[in-house]
C-alpha positions as CSV (number, residue, x, y, z in Angstrom):
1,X,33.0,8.9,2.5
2,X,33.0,5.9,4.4
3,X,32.3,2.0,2.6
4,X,29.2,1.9,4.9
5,X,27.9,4.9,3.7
6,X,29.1,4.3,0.3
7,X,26.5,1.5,0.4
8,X,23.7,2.7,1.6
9,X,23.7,5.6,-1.3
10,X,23.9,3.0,-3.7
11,X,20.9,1.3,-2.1
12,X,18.7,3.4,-3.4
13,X,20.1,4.3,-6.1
14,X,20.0,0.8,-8.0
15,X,17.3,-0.1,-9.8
16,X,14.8,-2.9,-7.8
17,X,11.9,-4.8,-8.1
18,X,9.6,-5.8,-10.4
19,X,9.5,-7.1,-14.3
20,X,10.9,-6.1,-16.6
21,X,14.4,-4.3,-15.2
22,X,15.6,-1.9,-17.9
23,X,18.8,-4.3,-17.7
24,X,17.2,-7.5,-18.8
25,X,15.1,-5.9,-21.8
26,X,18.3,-6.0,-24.3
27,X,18.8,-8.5,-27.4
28,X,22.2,-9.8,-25.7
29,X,20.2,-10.9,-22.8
30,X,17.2,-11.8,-24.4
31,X,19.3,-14.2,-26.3
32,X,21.0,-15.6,-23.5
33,X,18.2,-15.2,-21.2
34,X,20.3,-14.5,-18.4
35,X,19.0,-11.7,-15.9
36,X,21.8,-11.0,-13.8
37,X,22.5,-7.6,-13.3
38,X,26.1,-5.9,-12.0
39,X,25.1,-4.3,-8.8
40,X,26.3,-0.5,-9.6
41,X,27.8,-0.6,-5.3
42,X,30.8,-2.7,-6.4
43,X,30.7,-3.2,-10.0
44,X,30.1,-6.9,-9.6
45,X,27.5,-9.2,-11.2
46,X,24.7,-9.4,-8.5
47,X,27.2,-8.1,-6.0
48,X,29.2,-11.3,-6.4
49,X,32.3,-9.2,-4.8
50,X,30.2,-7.6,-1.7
51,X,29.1,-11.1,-0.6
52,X,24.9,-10.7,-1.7
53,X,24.8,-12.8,-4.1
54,X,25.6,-14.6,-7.1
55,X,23.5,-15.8,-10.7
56,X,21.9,-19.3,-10.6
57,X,19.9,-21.2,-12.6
58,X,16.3,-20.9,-12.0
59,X,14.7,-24.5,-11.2
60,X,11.1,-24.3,-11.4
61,X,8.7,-26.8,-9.9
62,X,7.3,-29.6,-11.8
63,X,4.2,-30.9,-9.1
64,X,1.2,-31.2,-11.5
65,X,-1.5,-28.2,-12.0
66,X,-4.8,-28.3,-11.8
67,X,-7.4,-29.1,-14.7
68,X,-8.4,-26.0,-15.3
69,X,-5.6,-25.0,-18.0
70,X,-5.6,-27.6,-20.1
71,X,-2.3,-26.6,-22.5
72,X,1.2,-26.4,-22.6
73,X,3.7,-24.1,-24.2
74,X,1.3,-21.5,-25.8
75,X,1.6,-19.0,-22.6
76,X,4.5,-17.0,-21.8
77,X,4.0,-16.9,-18.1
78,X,3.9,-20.8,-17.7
79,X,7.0,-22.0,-15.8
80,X,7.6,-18.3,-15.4
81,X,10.3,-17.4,-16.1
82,X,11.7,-20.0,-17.8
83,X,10.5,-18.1,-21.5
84,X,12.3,-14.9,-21.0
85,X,15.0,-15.9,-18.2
86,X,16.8,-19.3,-17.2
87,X,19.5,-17.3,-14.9
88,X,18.7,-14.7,-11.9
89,X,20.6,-13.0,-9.0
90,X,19.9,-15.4,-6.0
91,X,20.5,-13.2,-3.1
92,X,22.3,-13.8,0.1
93,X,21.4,-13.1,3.8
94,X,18.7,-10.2,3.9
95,X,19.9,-9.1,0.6
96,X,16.9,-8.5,-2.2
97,X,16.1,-7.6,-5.4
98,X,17.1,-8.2,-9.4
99,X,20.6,-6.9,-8.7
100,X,20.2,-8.0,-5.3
101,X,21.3,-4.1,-4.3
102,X,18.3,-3.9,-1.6
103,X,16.7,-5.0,1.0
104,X,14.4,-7.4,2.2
105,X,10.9,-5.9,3.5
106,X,11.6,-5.2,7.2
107,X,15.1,-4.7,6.7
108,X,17.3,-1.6,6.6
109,X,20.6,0.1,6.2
110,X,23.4,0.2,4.6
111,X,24.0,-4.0,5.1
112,X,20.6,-5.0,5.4
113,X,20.9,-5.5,9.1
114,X,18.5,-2.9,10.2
115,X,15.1,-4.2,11.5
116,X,12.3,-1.9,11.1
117,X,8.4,-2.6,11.5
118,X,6.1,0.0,9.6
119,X,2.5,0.3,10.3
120,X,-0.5,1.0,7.9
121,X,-3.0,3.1,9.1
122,X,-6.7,3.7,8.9
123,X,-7.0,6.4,6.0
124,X,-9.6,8.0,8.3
125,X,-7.0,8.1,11.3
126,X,-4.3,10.2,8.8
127,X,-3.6,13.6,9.6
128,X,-4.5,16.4,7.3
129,X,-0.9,16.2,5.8
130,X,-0.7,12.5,6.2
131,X,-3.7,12.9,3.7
132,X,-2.7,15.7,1.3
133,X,0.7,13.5,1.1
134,X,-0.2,10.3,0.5
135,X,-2.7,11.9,-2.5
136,X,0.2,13.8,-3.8
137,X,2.7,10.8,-3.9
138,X,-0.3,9.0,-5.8
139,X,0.0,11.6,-8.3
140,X,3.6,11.5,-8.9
141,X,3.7,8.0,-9.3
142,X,0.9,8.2,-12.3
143,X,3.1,11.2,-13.6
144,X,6.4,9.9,-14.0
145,X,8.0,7.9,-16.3
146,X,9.6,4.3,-14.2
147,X,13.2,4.5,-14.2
148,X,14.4,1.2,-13.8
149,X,11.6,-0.8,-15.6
150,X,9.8,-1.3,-18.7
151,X,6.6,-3.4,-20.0
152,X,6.6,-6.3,-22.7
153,X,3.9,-5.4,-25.2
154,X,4.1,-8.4,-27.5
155,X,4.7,-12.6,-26.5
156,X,8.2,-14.3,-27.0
157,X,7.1,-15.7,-29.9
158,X,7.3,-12.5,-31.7
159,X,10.7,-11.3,-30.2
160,X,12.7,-13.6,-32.7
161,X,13.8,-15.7,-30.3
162,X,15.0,-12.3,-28.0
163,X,16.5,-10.6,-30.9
164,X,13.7,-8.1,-31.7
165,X,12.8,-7.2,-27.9
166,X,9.5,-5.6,-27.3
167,X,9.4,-3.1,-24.7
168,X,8.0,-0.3,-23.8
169,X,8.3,2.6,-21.0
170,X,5.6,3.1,-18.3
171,X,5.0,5.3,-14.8
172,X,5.8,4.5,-11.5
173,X,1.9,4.1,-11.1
174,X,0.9,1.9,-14.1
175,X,3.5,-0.1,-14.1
176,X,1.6,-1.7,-11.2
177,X,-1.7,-1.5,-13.1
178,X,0.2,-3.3,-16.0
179,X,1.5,-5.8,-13.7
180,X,-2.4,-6.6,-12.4
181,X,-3.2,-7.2,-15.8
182,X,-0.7,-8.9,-17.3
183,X,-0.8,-11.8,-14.2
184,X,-4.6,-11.9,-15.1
185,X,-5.4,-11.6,-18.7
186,X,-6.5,-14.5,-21.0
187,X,-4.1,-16.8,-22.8
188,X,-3.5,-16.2,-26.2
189,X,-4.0,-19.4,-28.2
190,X,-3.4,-18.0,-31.4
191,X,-5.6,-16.4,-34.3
192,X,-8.0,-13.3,-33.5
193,X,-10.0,-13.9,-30.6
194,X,-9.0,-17.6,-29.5
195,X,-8.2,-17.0,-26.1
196,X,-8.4,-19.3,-22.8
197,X,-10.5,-17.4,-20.2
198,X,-10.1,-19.8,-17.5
199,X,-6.6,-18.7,-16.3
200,X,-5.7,-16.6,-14.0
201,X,-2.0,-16.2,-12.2
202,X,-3.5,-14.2,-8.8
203,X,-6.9,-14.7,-8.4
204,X,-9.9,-17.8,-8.0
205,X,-6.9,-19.7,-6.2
206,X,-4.7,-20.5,-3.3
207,X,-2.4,-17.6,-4.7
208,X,-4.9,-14.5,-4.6
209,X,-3.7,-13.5,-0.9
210,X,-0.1,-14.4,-0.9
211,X,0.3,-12.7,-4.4
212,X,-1.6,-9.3,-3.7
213,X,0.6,-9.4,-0.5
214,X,3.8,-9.2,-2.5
215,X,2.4,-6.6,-4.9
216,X,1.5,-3.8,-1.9
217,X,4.8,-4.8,-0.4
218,X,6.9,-3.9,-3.8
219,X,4.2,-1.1,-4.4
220,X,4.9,0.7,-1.0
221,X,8.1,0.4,-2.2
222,X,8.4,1.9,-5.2
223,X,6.5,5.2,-3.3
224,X,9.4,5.2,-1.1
225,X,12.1,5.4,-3.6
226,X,10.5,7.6,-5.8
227,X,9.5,10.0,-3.1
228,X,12.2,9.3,-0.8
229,X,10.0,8.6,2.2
230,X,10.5,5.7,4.0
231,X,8.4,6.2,6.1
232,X,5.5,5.6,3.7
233,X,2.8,3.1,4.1
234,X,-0.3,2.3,2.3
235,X,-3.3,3.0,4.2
236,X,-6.3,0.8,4.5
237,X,-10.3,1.8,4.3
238,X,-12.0,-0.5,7.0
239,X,-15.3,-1.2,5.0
240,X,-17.2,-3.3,7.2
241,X,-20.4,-2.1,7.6
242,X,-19.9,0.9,5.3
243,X,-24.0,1.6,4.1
244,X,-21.8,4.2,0.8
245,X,-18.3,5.0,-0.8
246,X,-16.6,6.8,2.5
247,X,-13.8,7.3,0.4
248,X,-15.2,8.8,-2.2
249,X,-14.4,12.3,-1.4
250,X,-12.5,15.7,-3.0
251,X,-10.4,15.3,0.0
252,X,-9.5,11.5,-0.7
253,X,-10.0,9.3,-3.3
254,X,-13.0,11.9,-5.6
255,X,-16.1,12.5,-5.1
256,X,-18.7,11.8,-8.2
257,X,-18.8,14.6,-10.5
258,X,-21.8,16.9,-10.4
259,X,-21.6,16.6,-14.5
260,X,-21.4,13.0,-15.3
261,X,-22.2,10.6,-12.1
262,X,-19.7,7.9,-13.8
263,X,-16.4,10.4,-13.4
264,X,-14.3,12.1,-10.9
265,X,-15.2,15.3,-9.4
266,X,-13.5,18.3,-11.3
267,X,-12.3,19.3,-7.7
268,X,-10.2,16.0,-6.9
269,X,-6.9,15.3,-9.0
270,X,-8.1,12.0,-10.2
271,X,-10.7,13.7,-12.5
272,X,-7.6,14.1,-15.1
273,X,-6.4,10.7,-14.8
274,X,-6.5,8.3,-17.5
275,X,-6.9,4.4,-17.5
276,X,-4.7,1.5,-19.3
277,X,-5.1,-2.1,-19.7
278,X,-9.0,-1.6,-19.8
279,X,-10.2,-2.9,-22.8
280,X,-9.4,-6.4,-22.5
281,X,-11.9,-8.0,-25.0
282,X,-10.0,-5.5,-28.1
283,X,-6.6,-7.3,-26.8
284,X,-8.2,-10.8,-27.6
285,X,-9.8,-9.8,-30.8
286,X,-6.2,-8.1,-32.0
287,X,-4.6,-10.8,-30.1
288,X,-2.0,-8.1,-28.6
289,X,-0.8,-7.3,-25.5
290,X,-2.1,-4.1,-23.5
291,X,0.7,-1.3,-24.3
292,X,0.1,0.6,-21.8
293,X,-1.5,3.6,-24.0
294,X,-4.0,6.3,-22.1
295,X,-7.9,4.8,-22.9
296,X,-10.0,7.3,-21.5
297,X,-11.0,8.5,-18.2
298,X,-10.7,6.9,-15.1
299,X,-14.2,5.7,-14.1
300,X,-16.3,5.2,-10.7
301,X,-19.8,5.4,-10.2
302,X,-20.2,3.6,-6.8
303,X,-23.4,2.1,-5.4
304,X,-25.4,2.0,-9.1
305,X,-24.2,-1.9,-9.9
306,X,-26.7,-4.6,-10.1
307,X,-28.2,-5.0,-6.4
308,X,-28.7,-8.8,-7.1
309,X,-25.1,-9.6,-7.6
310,X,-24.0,-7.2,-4.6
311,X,-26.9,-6.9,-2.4
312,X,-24.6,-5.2,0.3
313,X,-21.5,-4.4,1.4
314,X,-19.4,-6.7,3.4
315,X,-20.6,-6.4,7.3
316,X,-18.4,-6.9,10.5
317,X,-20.2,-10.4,11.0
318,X,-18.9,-11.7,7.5
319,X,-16.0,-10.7,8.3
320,X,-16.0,-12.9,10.9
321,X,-17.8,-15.8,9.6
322,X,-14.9,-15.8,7.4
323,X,-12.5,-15.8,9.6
324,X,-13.5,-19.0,11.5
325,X,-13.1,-21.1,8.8
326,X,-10.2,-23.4,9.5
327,X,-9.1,-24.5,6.3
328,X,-7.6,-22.3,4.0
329,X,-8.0,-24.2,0.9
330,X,-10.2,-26.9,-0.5
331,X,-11.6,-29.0,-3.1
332,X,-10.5,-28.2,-6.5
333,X,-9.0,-24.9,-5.2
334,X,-10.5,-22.5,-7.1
335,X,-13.7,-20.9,-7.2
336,X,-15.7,-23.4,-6.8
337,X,-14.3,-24.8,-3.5
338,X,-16.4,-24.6,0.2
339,X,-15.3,-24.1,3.3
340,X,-12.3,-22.5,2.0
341,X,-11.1,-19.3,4.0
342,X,-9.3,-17.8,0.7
343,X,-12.7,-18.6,-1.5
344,X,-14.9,-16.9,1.1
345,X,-12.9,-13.8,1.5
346,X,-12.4,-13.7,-2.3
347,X,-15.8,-13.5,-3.1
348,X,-16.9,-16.5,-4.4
349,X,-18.5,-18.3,-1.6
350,X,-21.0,-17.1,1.4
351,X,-19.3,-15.6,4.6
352,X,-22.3,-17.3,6.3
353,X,-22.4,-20.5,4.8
354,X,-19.2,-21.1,3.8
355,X,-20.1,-22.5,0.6
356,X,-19.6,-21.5,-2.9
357,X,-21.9,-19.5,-5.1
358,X,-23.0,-18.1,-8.5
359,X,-24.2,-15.3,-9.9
360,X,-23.3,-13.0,-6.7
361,X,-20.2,-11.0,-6.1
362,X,-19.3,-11.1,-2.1
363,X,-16.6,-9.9,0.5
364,X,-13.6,-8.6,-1.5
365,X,-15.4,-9.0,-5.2
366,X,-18.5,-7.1,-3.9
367,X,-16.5,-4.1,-3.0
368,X,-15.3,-4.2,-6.7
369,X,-18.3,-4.6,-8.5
370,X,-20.2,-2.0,-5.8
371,X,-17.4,0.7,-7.4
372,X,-19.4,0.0,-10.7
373,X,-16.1,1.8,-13.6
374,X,-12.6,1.2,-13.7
375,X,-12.5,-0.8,-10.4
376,X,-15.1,-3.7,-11.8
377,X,-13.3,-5.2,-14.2
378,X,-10.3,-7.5,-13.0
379,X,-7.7,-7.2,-15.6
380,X,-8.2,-3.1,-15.1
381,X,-8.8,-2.9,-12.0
382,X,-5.8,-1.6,-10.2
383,X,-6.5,2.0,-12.3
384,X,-8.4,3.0,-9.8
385,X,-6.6,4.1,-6.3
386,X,-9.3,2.7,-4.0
387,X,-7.9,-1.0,-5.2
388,X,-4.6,-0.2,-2.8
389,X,-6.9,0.7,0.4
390,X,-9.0,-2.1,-0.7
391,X,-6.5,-4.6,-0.9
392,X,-4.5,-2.8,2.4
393,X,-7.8,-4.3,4.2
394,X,-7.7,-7.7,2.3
395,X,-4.6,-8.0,3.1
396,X,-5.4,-7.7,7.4
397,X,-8.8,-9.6,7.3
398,X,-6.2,-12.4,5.8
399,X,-3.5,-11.5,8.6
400,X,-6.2,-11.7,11.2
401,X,-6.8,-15.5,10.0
402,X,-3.0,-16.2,10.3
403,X,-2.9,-15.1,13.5
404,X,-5.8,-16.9,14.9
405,X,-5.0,-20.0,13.1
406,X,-1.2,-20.1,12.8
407,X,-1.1,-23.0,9.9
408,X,2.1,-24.5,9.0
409,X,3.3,-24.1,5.3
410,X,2.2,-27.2,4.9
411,X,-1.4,-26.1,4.8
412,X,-0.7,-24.1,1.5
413,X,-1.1,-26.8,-1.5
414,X,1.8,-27.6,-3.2
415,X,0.0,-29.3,-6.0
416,X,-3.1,-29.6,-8.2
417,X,-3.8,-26.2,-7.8
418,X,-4.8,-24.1,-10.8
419,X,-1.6,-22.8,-12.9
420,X,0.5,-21.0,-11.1
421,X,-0.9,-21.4,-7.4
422,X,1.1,-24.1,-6.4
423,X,3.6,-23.5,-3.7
424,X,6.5,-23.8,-5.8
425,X,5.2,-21.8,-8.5
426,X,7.0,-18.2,-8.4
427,X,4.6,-14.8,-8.9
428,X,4.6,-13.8,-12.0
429,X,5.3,-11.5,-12.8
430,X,7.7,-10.5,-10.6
431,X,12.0,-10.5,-11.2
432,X,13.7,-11.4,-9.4
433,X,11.8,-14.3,-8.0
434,X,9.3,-15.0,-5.2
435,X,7.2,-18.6,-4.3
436,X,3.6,-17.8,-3.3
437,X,4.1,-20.4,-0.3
438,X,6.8,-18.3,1.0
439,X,4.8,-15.5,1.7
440,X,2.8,-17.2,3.5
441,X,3.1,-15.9,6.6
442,X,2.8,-13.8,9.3
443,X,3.1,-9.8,8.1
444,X,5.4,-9.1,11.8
445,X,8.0,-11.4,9.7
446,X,7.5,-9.0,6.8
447,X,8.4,-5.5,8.8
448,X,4.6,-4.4,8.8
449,X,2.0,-4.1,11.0
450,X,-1.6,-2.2,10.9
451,X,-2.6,-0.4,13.3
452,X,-6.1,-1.8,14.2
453,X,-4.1,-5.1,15.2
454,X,-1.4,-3.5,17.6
455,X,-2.1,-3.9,21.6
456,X,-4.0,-1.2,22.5
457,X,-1.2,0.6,23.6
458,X,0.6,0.5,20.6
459,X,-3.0,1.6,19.0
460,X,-3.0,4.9,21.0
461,X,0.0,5.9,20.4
462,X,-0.3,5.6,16.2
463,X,-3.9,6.6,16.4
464,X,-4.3,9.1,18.8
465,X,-0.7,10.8,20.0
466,X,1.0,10.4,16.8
467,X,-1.2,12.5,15.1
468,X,-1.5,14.8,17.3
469,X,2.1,15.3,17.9
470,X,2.6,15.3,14.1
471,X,0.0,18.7,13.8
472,X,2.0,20.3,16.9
473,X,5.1,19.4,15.1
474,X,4.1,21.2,12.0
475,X,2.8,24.2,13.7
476,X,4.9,24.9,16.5
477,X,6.7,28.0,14.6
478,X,2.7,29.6,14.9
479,X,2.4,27.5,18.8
480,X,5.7,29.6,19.5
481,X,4.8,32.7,17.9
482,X,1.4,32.4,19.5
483,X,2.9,32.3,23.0
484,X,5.6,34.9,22.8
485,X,2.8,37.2,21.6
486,X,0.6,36.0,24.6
487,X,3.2,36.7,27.2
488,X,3.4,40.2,25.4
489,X,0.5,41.1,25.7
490,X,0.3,39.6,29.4
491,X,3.4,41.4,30.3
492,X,2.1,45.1,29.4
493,X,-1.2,44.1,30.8
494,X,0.4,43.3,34.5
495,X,3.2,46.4,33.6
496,X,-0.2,48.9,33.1
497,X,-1.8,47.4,36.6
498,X,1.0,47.2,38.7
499,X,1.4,51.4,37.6
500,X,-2.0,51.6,38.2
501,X,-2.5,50.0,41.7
502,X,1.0,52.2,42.6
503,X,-0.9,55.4,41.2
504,X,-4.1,54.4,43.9
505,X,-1.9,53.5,46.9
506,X,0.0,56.8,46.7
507,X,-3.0,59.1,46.3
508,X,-4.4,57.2,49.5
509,X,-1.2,57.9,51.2
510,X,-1.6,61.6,50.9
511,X,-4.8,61.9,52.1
512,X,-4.1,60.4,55.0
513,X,-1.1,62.4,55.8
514,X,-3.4,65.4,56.4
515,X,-6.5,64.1,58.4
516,X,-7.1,65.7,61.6
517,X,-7.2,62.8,64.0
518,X,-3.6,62.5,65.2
519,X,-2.4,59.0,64.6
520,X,-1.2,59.0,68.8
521,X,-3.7,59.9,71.5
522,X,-3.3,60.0,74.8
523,X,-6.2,58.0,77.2
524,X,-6.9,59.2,80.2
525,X,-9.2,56.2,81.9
526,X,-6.6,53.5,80.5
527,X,-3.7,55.6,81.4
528,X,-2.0,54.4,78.9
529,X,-1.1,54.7,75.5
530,X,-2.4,53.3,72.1
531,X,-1.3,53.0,68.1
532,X,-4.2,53.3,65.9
533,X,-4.4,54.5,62.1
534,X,-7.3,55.5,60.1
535,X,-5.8,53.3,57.3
């Protein structure tokens, strides 16, 4: 077997992404806090000996935060990672992840020097299959157990200083919903119930777009290694002007359940799923971490919220009010700020005014709140399936701004912003380790594309031959069947004429043979002589 190919199995065989690799869980590295895993393609630390990378200390920035957390110290994800790790892989080239055995998005192959641009897709535009398999590979994900990662499910504090680690398992699936609430939940000050509500990693900030970018990105990911389709993308629900829940049929996402109008029909494979990380006030109160334990059903009971804090859905005109806004963040940078692009797509200011709001959920919280269950609450909120289509379309609108705006980094603020926003500041809680201002950017530098933004030639071929060709593809044993039968068929049909139309000519043949008229007749006023038939 070739080096090259040698490789490339590895690839995908490595562990990847996200917090906590199975690697970096154990006392020894605890104590050291050193994350730097041998990559398993040459035995090396990092793949040192391969050339993709090497372990470094982590330098975090020190640009001041904004007002809004007023402490120091008490939270495990401030200067993340700095509490649990001072040392990571820092990968090389187009080199990626803990171990730094993958690839970065868009890139391929067996050295990373493939470039390959996927494209996400209208859910409604999916084949039948397309459909049935993106369900399915939902349902493996929340079935089996992660491989390469592993939750924390108590603070540092309590690990004796790394010698007692506390970690758990989780699946494919919930290790994403774990991630969504652990960059959200409150800070634990200490004692039953004294938490900090006003904190919040990925959201009411300059980091909401950028983070949730990242998280798809490593999410689409992790289907593609588990499934081993890399061809996978996340599709999208366009919901401007949407008047219900499209998605919320048997054939997609569940339909409501004839029984109890705040479950999953019986007749969609969601109706057995069960939630985690939901019950964030019983964290506080135990002053614990969410475990990642099953805590009921998964629920959804779309369009019966309160009507005053979501008096509609988002329409195609918000969407574009929102998009003219030039600046992409103001003011104090959170939700309070106006005129801010990220705040009015958020949620917390008016598409039409610009300006910021209480007491009403708009844009991308209004289609959370609408959902009225699982969905609703933030910390829990990535339970339910509809949050990736959700996001898939956050994710555009904010594309579609990029594009039409094209602001330099600079534009992203590198300070003042609430805790962890700041340009510097990397995602938590992600290993090995990404900046929020370096994502952002353009999605076509990321290897993605969706397919409502292509040229319309690109759009007809994904949304209209693709598909089609994909259906012929999978039934062209029946297509063939089909026509060999057909020109059967036509064959003894012509073979039964032909015999038939022989038959009739003959017959006619005979007859004339004996008619009485002779076929040469002699003419005595021409004097000459004349062919005629009775044919």
């Amino acid at each position: 077997m070739s080096l090259p190919l040698l490789l490339f199995f590895f690839q995908f065989l490595s562990p990847s992404l996200q917090q906590f690799p199975r690697p970096c869980t154990t006392p020894d590295v605890l104590r050291s806090k050193r994350c730097c895993p041998v990559w398993p393609g040459d035995g090396s630390v990092c793949g040192f000996l391969s050339g993709r990378g090497f372990c470094q200390d982590v330098t975090v920035s020190d640009l001041p935060n904004g007002p809004q957390y007023p402490y120091s110290g008490l939270d495990d994800r401030e200067q993340w990672p700095l509490v649990f790790y001072n040392q990571t892989c820092q990968c090389a080239g187009n080199y990626m992840g803990f171990d730094c055995g993958e690839c970065k998005f868009g890139y391929f192959g067996a050295n990373c020097g493939e470039r390959r641009e996927s494209v996400r897709k209208n859910i409604f535009q999916l084949s039948v299959s397309e459909r049935q398999r993106f369900i399915s590979y939902l349902n493996l994900a929340k079935t089996t157990v992660s491989p390469d990662y592993m939750i924390v499910t108590g603070v540092y504090s309590q690990m004796n200083n790394g010698s007692t680690p506390m970690f758990t398992n989780i699946g494919v699936y919930d290790l994403f919903v774990w991630m969504h609430y652990y960059v959200s939940r409150d800070a634990l000050l200490g004692g039953p119930g004294n938490v900090w509500a006003d904190i919040d990693f990925a959201h009411e900030s300059a980091a909401f777009l950028p983070w949730h970018r990242v998280y798809l990105l490593f999410w689409e990911h992790e289907i593609r290694k588990l499934t081993g389709d890399f061809n996978f993308t996340i599709p999208y629900w366009d919901w401007r002007d949407a008047q219900d829940c499209q998605v919320c049929t048997d054939e997609l996402m569940g339909a409501r359940s004839p029984l109890n109008p705040n479950l999953i029909s019986p007749s969609s494979v969601f109706s057995s799923w069960k939630v985690i990380c939901s019950q964030p006030e019983d964290y506080n109160q135990r002053e614990v971490l969410c475990d990642g334990s099953p805590e009921g059903p998964l629920l959804r009971n779309p369009g019966n919220h309160d009507p005053n804090r979501v008096p509609r859905l988002p329409t195609s005109a918000d969407v574009e009010s929102v998009l003219s806004l030039t600046e992409y963040e103001t003011g104090l940078m959170d939700r309070r700020a106006n005129m801010s692009f990220r705040n009015a797509l958020e949620g917390f200011a008016s598409p039409e005014t610009g300006l910021a709001v209480t007491g009403q959920s708009l844009m991308h919280n209004s289609l959370h709140v609408f959902m009225n269950g699982s969905m609703s609450s933030v910390q829990g909120s990535a339970n339910d399936p509809i949050f990736l289509l959700h996001h898939a379309f956050i994710d555009s609108i904010f594309e579609q701004w990029l594009r039409r705006h094209q602001p330099p980094r600079t534009h992203y603020p590198t300070a003042n912003a609430p805790i962890g926003h700041n340009d510097g500041f990397y995602m938590v809680p992600f290993i090995p380790l990404y900046r929020n201002g370096d994502y952002f950017l353009s999605t076509k530098a990321l290897g993605y594309e969706y397919a409502y933004l292509q040229d319309p030639s690109q759009r007809f071929v994904q949304e209209f031959l693709t598909p089609y060709l994909e259906q012929a593809q999978q039934i062209w044993r029946w297509l063939l069947a089909a026509g060999l039968l057909g020109a059967a068929v036509a064959g003894i049909i012509a073979t039964i004429i032909t015999v038939a139309c022989r038959r009739r000519l003959k017959r006619r043949k005979s007859s004339a043979y004996g008619e009485r008229q002779p076929l040469l007749n002699s003419s005595e006023e021409e004097g000459s002589t004349s062919y005629q038939t009775t044919l």
